[in-house]
Structures are given as structure tokens and as C-alpha cells.
N, C-alpha and C positions, 0 to 999 in steps of 0.2 A: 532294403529297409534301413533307414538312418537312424544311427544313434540316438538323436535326441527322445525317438518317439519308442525306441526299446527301454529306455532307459524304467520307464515306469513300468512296464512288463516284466523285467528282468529282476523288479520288487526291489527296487534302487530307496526304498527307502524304513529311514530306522528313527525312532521317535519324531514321529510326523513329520519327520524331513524326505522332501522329494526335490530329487535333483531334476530338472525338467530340461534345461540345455545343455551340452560340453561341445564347447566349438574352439578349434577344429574339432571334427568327430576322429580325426586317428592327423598322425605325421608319421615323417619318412626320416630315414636316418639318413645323412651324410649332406644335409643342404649345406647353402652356403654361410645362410646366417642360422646359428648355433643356437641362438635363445627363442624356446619356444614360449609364446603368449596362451593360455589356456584358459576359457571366459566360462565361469559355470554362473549357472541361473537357476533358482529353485529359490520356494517361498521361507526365507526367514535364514538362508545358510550363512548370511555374514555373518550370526551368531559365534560360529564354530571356526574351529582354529583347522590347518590344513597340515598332513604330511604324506608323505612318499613313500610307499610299501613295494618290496622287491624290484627297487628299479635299482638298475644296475649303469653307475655312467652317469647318473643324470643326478642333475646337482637343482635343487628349491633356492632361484637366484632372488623372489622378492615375491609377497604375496602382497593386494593390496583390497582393500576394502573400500565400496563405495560407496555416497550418500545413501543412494537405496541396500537396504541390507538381503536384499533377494541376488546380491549379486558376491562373486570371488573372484578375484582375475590372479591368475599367476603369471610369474613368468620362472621356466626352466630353463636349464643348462643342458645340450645333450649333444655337447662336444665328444668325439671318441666313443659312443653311444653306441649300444649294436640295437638289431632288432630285438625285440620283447613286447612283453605287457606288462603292464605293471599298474598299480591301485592308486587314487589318490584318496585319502581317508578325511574325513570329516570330523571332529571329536569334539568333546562337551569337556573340558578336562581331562581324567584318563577314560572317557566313557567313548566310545566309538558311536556313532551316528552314523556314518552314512560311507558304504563303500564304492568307490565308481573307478571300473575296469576303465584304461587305457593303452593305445597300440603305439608303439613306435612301430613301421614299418619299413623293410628293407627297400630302397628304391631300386624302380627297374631302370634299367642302362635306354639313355634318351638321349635321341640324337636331333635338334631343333629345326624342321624343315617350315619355316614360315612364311608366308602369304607375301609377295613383293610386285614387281612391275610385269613379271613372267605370267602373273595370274590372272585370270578374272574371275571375280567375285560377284556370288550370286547371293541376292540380300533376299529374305523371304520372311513370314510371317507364321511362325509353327501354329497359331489357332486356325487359319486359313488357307493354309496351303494344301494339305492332304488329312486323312484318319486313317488308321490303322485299325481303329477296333469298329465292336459292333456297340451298338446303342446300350445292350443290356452290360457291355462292360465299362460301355463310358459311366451307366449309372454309379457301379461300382466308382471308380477312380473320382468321379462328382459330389460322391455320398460326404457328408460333413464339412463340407468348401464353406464358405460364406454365397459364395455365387453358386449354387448347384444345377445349377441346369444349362442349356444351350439353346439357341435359337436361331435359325439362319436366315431368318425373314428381316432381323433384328441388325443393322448394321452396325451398333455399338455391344450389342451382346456379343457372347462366348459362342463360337461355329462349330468347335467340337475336332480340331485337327488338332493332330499330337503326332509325338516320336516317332511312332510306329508308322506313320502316313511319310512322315518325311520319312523314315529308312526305308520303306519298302518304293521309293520316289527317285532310289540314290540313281537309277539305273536313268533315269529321263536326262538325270542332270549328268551324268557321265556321257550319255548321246548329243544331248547340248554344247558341249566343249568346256563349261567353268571345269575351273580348277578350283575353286575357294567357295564354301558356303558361310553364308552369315546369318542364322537364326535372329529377330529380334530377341528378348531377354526369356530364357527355359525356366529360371528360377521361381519357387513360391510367390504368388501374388495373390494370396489370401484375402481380398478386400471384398466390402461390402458389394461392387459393382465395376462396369467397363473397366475391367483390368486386365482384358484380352491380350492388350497389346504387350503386358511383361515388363512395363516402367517401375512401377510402385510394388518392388521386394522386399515382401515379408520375411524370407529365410535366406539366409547369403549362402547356406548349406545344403537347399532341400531342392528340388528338382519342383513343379508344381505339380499337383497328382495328376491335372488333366491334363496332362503330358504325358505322364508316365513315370518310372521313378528315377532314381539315380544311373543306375545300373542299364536301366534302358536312352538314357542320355550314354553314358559310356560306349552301350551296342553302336547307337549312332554315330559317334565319332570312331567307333573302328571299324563300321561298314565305309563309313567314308571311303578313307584312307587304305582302305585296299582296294579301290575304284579309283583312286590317283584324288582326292579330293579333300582339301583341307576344312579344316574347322576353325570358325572363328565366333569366338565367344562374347555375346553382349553383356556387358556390366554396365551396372550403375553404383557412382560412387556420391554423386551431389548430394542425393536424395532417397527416401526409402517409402513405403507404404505404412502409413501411420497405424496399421494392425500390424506392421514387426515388433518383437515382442521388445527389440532394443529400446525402441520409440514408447509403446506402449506402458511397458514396466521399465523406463527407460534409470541406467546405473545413477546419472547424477543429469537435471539440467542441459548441463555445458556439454552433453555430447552434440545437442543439435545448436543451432545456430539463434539469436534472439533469443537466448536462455528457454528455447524449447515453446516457444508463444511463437503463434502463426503469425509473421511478415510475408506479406506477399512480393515476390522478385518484380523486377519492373521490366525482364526479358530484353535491356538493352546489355546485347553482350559485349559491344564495341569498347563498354565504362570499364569493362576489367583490364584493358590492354591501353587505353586510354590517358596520355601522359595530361590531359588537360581535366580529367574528369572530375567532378566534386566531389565529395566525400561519403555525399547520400547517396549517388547512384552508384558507384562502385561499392557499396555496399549493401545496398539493395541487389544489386547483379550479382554480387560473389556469395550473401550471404544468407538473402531474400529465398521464402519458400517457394519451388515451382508451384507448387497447386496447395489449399487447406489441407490436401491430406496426404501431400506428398512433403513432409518436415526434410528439412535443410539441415545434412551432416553436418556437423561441424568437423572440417580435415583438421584442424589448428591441434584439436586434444587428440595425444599420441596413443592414448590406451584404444581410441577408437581408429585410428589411423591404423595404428598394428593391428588389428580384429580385422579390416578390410583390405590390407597387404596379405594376411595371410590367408584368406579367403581364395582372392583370384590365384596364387601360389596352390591352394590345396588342389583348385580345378584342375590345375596344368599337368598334378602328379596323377591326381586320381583318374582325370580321364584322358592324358595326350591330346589336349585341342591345341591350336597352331597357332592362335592368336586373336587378340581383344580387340574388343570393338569398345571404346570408353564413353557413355552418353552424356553430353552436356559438357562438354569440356570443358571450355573458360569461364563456369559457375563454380568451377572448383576452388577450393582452395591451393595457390598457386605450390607454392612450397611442398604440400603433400603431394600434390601430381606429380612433382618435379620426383619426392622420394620413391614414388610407388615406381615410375618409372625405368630409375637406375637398381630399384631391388629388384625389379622382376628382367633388367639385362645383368646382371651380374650372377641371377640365378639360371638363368637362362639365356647367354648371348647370341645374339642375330633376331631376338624373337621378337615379333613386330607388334606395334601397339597403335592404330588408329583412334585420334579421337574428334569427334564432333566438335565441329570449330564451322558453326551458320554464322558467317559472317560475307555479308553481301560486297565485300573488296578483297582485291588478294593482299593488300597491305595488314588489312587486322589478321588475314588467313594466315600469313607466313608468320605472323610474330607468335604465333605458338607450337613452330615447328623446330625440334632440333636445331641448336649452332644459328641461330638467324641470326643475324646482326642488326637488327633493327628492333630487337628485344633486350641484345647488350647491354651490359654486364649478367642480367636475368636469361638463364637458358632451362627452356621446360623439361626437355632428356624427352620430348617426342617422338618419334622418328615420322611418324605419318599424319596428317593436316588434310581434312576433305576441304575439297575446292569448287565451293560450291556457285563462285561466281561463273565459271564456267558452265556448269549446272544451266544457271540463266541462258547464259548466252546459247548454249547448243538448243536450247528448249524454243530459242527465239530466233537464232540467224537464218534455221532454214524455212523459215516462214516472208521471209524479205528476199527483196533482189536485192543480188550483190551489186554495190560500186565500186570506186579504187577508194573510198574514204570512211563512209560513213555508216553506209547499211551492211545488211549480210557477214559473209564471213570478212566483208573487211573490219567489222569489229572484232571477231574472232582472233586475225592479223593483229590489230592495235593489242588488244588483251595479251597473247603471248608474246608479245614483242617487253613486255614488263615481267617475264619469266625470270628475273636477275632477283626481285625481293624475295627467294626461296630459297632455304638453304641446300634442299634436294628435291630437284622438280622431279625426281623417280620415285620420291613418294611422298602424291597425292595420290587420294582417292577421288577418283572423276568417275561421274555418275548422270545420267541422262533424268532420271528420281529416285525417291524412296519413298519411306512411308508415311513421309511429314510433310510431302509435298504433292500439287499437281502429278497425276502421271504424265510421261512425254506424252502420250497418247491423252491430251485431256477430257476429249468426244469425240464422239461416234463418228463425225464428218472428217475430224483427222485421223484420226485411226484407220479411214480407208487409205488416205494417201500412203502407202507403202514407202511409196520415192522418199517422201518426207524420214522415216525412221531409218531406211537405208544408209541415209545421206547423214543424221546423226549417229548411229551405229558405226559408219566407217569411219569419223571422226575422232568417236569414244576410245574406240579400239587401236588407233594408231596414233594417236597425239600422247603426250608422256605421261605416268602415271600409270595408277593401278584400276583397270574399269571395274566398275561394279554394275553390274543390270538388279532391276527391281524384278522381282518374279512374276510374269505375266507379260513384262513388258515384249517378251519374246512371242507371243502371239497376238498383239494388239490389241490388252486388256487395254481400257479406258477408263478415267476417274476424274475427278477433279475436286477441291475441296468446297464448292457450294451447298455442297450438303451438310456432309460433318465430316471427320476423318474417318471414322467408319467404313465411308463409299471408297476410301483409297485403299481398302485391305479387303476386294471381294474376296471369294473362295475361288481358289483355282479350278476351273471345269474339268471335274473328272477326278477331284478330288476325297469324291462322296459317291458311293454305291448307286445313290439316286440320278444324279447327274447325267442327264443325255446327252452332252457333250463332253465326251473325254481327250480333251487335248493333251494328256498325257501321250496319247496314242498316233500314231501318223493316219491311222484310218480314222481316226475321230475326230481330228479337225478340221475345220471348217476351211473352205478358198483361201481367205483373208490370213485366217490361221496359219494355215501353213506357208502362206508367203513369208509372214514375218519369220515363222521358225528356219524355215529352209536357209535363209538368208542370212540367221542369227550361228547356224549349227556351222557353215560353212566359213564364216569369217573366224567363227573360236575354233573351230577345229586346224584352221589354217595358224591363226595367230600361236596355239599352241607351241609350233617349233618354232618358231621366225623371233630369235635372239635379236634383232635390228630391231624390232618395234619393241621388245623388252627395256631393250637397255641403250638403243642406240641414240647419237646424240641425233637432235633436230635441227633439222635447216629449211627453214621459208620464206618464200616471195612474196613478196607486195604485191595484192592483186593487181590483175593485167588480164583483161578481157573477161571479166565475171568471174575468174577461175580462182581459184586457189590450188596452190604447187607446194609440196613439203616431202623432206623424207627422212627416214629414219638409217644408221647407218650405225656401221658395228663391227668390227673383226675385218675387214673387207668384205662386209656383206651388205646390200644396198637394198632398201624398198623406198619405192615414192609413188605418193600420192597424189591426183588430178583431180579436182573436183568442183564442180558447175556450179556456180550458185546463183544463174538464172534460169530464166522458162526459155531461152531460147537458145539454137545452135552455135557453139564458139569454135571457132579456127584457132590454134594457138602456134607461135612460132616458137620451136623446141630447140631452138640454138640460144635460147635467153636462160633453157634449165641444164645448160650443159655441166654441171656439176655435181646435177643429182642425175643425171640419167648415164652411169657407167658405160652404157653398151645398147647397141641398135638393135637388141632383141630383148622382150622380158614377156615373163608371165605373167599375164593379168589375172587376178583372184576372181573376178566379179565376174568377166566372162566365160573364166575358166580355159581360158586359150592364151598360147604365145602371139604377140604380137611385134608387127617390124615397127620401128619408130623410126620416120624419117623425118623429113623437114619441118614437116606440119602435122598438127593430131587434129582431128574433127572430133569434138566432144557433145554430146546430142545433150539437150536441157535436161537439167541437173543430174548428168549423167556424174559418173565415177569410175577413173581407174584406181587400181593398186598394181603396180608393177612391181613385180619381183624378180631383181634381178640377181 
């Protein structure tokens, strides 16, 4: 149960004052940065003056008052601080008004094990993916939403999947081989409608009930993590759901953007990185509302900047998740990314931060990635930039025949041969789709092709970067966005009691099904140990006879890659790869057999090796 909503239960209030928010709802003693921000919200409390009752250590550095008088922001001292509780008091002169219990707590001992090039990352959708409960308790957890109900007929309605679907799920994705889960956004999205997807957050504190609560996000990320599985948490910091109550009873104006009056963005993201851009579209892009009722943060003002630093900061203590997934990235305010950035490695070193960078070149893609120098003198403090032109490309090369120039994976060749504009091609996130896009599987008719996903699968998983799979893509769900985005977040079969098809299950999927899973389970579970495709560097040929040749290498450890990219049989002369092929023997992943490599390999239409040598 969260503070904000005991707060009226626990009779928090004295001469018609009620305090309704105190966010954070508790902190931890011995962080790194010393001054806590403390934002309380209740009707009419600017009135009253503030102090500090049995807090021991902790020093009242600056209170300030906002335009709207429903709001307090402090900020504390709690250098040298032990654990306690302690009051903060409200008064009328010497007349007491309003008391509100607060916790410093002792932090637990954390050791930062984050999501990197070792992993792959399973991206999923918690309204869609599974449920845990029964109907009669989703009503319960439903009861007083703005959205209360679900419908799974309904491809922009609420499906009714939550926490407890994904934690009782941990087990599928632990047999799958990820290593890293990425829920879309868990947090309150109290809106009038289609808020399934967890973009437009009402509460930067509150778990949404049709999830589950707090406490049941916590369970999940410690089932994870004793099943070998990291947690990666989505935020949003651009934008919020115009029912938060920041927005709504919002402190002054100038915390959103356009003095809080809906401008609509012009979604060209290119204008924020853009040295030639005007003055209207880079501001339209940075400062412009994603949607009427998604209000545009304003990062610039620091009282709200600190409220949304120490937000993602509270996630990290209270529940051990491994790492952020940032939505909208270069909508942001540059300067505030760049801070949240360096506060959350300074509190947390090595901890990785992905953020959304759709930008259809790798040139705009890199200039928001750590150290790039093509952003110089300006450096974001990113470590990880999705790459999503390859996205394209893998979604499109194995649909062509390869030449040595122009089609197939010799674009794929030209594309990484410009791997040089990145400041660390180990981390990207390379992804086949997600939830904003075409599935790889777009219809039914590809979806049968197997060969076809095989052949991007081996490419995801061994070209540099951190993969990420879309959930379902591992059994040849199919979508596409001509409908609405909706149809790209089915429910996963088997995710729902009713469901005659439980692809969770190895007896319950279907032919098709299990091709893609068997093929998906064996390549993650293989990539698991194999440091050379982690971290090893990369070395490619120029196509030669439809093929593409690459390998990865490491420690003295060698894999390389063979792979068809026509419909028809290729001979290939193996004295032209003598530098990636160590030795006249290796194991091959795909057919699961050692193989002799002599002079010549016969590679059958769009067949694939992975030799492991």
C-alpha cells in the first residue's frame, strides 16, 4: 500500500488540511547525493509554515512555495543521517495543523549487475502478455480506475494481464534463454482510455492497480533475478498523462512546456540533433506535446527535474531493477538527460540506461550516444542508443536476393561498414521490432517462412549489440500496423485460462510454433556462454557469391558466421576466409554437429552456419 493513499486513512489531517501526496514516499540513508527533495500536495498547505520533528542528522536546507498553494517542496540535508522516522509538521503560527510521518531507511548492500551486450532482452507488454488473477479479483484491482474494465475483443482496450501473469511466466522466459526482461511502462496510468500501453503516467510512485501493487512489482523483480533474469524498467520522462495530478493540479505553469497550453510536437526527431534546424521545429520537437493529453515536461525547471531524478533513483532502491529503458529520448530536454544520466552512474556505476533514439540513420542514432564525437563539445552521458536503422534493414534484406552491391545483405555490409559514427557499437540495442512497429512477422504468409526469421534471428543475435526480441516474436506472432497499434500487442496464447492455445507450453504449440521457439530457445541458450559474440570484435567480407561471412572473436575464442542470402545453392572458396576460420574443424550451432571445413563449403539456399570454434 503506498503512502500517498494511507496518508488520508492514517487521519493525516487537522483544520481541514489534508495532505494527499508526499513523494518520494520514504528514502534511504547513505546515497550519494545528500539533499533530499520532498514534494507534498494537499489542498490549501502553502498556507502553513514547515518544520522537522525528531529527525536526528537532518538539517531543513530550503522550503519553497509554489504559484499553486496546494503544493510544499522542501528540500533536506541528510548527510551523516542514520535510519529513522521522523515528522514533518505543518503549523498556523504556534498552532499545529498537520502531521506527516516520514522514513529514512537503511539501504540494503547492492551490487549493480546491468543488462549489456552478454544479454538478450525480452521486450513485452504486461496488459498482454499473461494474468495471474481471476476475473473476480481483477474486478477488485479495476474497482475506481477511470478505465474499469477490460475487453479482449477490443484491440485498443485493457486485456487484463498483470504482474502476476508475467511472474508466474518467469519460467517460459528462463527455458527461452533471455537474460533481460523489459516490461512496457508498470506505473499508474489512470486516464480516461487506451492507456494499456503505460505511456501517459499518472503517478511516478504508484504501480497501476491493474497490475498489481507495489510490492507485487518488487515480487517480480526478485522472481526474476533468481531465475538468472534482469529487470529493466520503462520510464517516461518527456511527457505524462494529463490526469497526473502534477499536470492536473499542476505547482506553477512553467513546469510543462508552452506554459502548460497544448502545442502539438511535429514528431520530426532529426530537428533536435539537427545543426541546420529552425528555431520552430527544434522546438516543436523538444518542446511540442506528444498527444492533447500527454503535456510536455518541461526538463529546464529543476524543482521538477529533481522530483523525476529521484523517482527513477527511488525504483532502483526500493525494488533492484537492473535498468532503464528512457521513452522518447531526443524529445527531451537535452541538458536534463545529460543530468539524470550522470546522477543515476554516480549513484550507481556501470548501471545501464537505454534510451529511444527512432531515428531512421545511424548518423542522427549515434549523436545521442555517450562520448560521440559528432555531437562534440555536447555529450548526452548515454551509454546505450537503439538502432533502429538496422531494425529496417534486417526486416527487409532477407526478403531480397543478395548481390555484391546493392540488394540483400550487401546492404546490410554497406550499413556496418559505417559502424565508425558510434562511440560504442556494444551498445546498441538491435531489435528485429517492438511495440511501435510492424512485427518482423508482418502476415500470415511470412510468418510461415521460418527460413526467413531464422536467417534474421542469426543475424540479431551475432552482429554487435544487445538483441532484444518482441514477445511472441519467438513463435511467429504476426501484426502489422494497418489496423491501429492495438493489433501489434495481441495477447500471448496461453496467457488467459480460456485460451486453446497455450504456447507457453511445448505440448501446446502449434507446427509453426514450435519451429520458431525451438530455433529461438537453441540460439539463446547457446549465445548464453559464447563471450566472442558478447563482446568480440567484428570482422566482414564483402559479399562473394550471395554469402555473407563475419565473425566474432575474443579472448582467443573464435565464431563465424556463413550466411545465404539467395534461393539458390553457393560453392564458396574458404581459403578467401582464412582469418576467421582458426581451424579445419568447428561446431556448427544450427546443425548441432562438428563439421570438417576444407576447401570448399556447399551452402544450400539461405542456408546458415555458426561455427564455433
Amino acid at each position: 500500500m503506498i503512502l500517498s493513499n494511507l496518508l488520508g486513512w492514517l487521519g493525516l489531517k487537522a483544520a481541514n488540511v489534508t495532505v494527499e501526496h508526499v513523494h518520494p514516499l520514504n528514502w534511504w540513508t547513505g546515497m550519494n547525493n545528500t539533499e533530499l527533495q520532498i514534494l507534498l500536495h494537499g489542498k490549501g498547505i502553502g498556507a502553513y509554515d514547515v518544520e522537522l520533528k525528531d529527525a536526528q542528522s537532518i538539517s531543513m536546507n530550503q522550503v519553497i512555495k509554489t504559484a499553486n498553494k496546494n503544493y510544499i517542496i522542501i528540500y533536506v540535508g541528510t548527510s551523516g543521517a542514520p535510519a529513522q522516522k521522523f515528522n514533518i509538521i505543518l503549523k498556523d503560527g504556534k498552532k499545529k495543523v498537520a502531521t506527516i510521518p516520514y522514513e529514512l531507511k537503511e539501504r540494503e548492500a547492492r551490487t549493480v549487475n546491468s543488462f549489456d551486450a552478454s544479454d538478450v532482452v525480452y521486450l513485452l507488454m504486461p496488459d498482454r502478455f499473461a494474468t495471474g488473477t481471476t476475473d473476480k479479483q481483477k474486478s477488485v484491482m479495476y474497482k475506481g480506475m477511470k478505465e474499469s474494465t477490460w475487453d479482449r475483443t477490443v484491440d485498443m482496450a485493457r486485456h487484463g494481464g498483470d504482474l502476476a501473469g508475467m511472474t508466474q511466466h518467469l519460467d517460459y522466459l528462463q527455458e527461452l534463454g533471455v537474460t533481460a526482461v523489459w516490461p512496457t511502462p508498470t506505473l499508474e496510468n489512470n486516464m480516461e482510455e487506451q492507456s494499456y500501453h503505460g505511456y501517459a503516467i499518472t503517478n511516478y510512485y504508484n504501480t497501476d492497480p491493474r497490475y498489481g501493487t507495489n510490492e507485487d512489482y518488487r515480487t517480480f523483480v526478485s522472481e526474476a533475478h533468481k531465475k538468472g533474469i534482469k529487470v529493466i524498467k520503462d520510464i517516461v520522462f518527456n511527457h505524462c498523462g494529463d490526469a497526473n495530478f502534477l499536470f492536473a493540479d499542476r505547482p506553477a505553469d512553467d513546469w510543462f512546456n508552452f506554459n502548460s497550453k497544448y502545442t502539438q510536437t511535429g514528431y520530426k526527431t532529426g530537428a533536435a540533433s539537427d545543426c541546420h534546424a529552425s528555431k520552430l521545429d527544434k522546438e516543436l520537437t523538444v518542446d511540442g506535446w506528444f498527444t492533447e493529453h500527454m503535456p510536455d515536461v518541461n526538463g529546464k525547471n529543476k524543482l521538477f527535474a529533481d522530483y523525476l531524478i529521484q523517482a527513477s533513483i527511488w525504483w532502483v532502491e526500493y525494488a533492484g531493477i537492473d535498468g532503464f529503458r528512457q521513452d522518447t529520448y531526443p524529445y527531451n530536454d537535452f541538458n536534463f538527460m545529460k543530468r539524470w544520466c550522470e546522477e543515476i552512474e554516480a549513484q550507481y556505476p556501470g548501471f545501464n540506461i537505454v534510451g529511444e533514439t527512432w531515428i531512421n540513420n545511424n548518423v542522427g542514432v549515434s549523436y545521442w550516444q555517450k562520448d560521440s564525437k559528432l555531437a562534440a563539445p555536447l555529450n548526452s552521458q548515454l551509454k546505450t542508443v537503439m538502432d533502429f536503422p538496422l531494425m529496417y534493414l534486417l526486416d527487409s534484406v532477407v526478403d531480397e536476393e543478395t548481390d555484391e552491391w546493392d540488394y540483400g545483405f550487401a546492404k546490410l555490409y554497406a550499413y556496418l561498414c559505417q559502424d565508425m559514427v558510434y562511440a560504442d557499437v556494444n551498445h546498441l540495442l538491435t531489435f528485429l521490432a517492438n511495440h511501435d512497429t510492424d512485427r518482423f512477422q508482418p502476415t500470415a504468409e511470412k510468418a510461415q517462412n521460418v527460413t526467413r526469421y531464422k536467417q534474421a534471428l542469426t543475424l540479431l543475435l551475432t552482429l554487435r549489440g544487445i538483441p532484444q526480441l518482441y514477445y511472441g516474436d519467438e513463435i511467429g506472432m504476426f501484426a502489422n500496423k494497418s489496423v491501429n497499434d492495438g493489433a501489434l500487442r495481441q495477447d500471448f496464447p496461453g496467457g488467459w485460462a480460456e485460451d486453446k492455445n497455450n504456447a507457453f507450453t511445448e505440448e501446446g504449440r502449434t507446427k509453426l510454433q514450435k519451429e520458431h521457439f525451438d530455433f529461438t530457445k537453441r540460439l539463446l541458450n547457446w549465445r548464453k556462454g559464447c563471450k566472442a559474440v558478447h563482446y568480440g570484435k567484428l570482422t566482414h567480407y564483402a559479399i562473394r557469391n550471395g554469402c555473407y561471412v563475419y565473425s566474432r572473436s575474443h579472448e582467443g575464442k573464435t565464431v563465424t558466421i556463413i550466411i545465404n542470402g539467395t534461393s539458390k545453392n553457393q560453392t564458396l572458396d574458404l581459403g578467401c576466409y582464412n582469418e576467421v576460420l582458426p581451424a579445419n574443424k568447428a561446431y556448427d550451432v544450427i546443425s548441432n554437429k562438428s563439421i570438417e571445413l576444407r576447401e570448399k563449403l556447399e551452402i544450400s539456399p539461405r542456408g546458415i552456419f555458426i561455427l564455433d570454434f
